[in-house]
C-alpha positions as CSV (number, residue, x, y, z in Angstrom):
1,X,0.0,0.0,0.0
2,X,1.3,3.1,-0.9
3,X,0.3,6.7,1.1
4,X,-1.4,9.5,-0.8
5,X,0.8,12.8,-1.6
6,X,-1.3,14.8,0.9
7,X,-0.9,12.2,4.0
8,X,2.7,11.9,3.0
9,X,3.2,15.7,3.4
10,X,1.4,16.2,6.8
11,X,3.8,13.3,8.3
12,X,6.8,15.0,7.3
13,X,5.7,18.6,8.7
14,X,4.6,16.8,11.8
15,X,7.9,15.3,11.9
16,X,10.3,18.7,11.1
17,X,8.1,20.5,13.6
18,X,9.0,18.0,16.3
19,X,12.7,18.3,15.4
20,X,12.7,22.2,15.6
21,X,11.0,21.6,18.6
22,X,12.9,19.2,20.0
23,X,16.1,21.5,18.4
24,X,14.8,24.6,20.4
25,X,14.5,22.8,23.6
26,X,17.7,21.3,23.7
27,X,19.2,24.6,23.2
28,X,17.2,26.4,25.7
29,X,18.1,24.1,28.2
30,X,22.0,24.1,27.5
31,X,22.0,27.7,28.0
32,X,19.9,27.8,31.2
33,X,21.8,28.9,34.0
34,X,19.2,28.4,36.9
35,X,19.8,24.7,36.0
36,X,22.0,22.0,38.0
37,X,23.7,19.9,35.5
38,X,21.5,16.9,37.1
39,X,18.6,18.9,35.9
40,X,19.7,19.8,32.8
41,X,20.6,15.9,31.9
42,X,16.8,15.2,33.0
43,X,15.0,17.3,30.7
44,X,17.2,16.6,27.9
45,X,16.2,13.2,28.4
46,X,12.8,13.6,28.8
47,X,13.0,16.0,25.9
48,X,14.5,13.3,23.5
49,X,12.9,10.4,24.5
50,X,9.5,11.6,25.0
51,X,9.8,13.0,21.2
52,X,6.8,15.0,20.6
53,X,5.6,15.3,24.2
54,X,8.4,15.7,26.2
55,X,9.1,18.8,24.4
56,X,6.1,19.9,25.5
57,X,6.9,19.5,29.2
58,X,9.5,21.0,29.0
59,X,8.0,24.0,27.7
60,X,5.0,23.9,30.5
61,X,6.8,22.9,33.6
62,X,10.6,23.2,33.0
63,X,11.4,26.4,31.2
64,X,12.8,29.1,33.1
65,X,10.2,32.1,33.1
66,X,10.5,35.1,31.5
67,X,11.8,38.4,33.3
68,X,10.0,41.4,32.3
69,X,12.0,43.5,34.0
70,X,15.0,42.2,32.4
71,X,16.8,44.8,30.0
């Protein structure tokens, strides 16, 4: 059986969005500074082997907040 054009397509944009995703996290938590190296390890763990969800997570529970009063 062979996939249709338009079911083929969806699948890959699913999939480069959950590499830049995955991509953004990974970065975001390297450069975290509020993060023990423990911690850091964790969520890149969760963030690689939950694929699509653990990204996700991350983004909910274990990104640092932002500081508006930050310059």
């Amino acid at each position: 059986m062979s996939m249709s054009l338009g079911l083929m397509l969806i699948f890959i944009s699913i999939l480069v969005v959950d590499l830049m995703l995955m991509i953004f996290c990974l970065i975001n938590i390297s450069k975290s500074t509020k993060k023990s190296r423990k911690s850091k390890i964790g969520w890149a763990l969760i963030v690689i082997i939950l694929n699509l969800i653990g990204p996700l997570f991350y983004l909910i529970f274990g990104r640092e907040k932002y500081n508006k009063n930050r310059i």
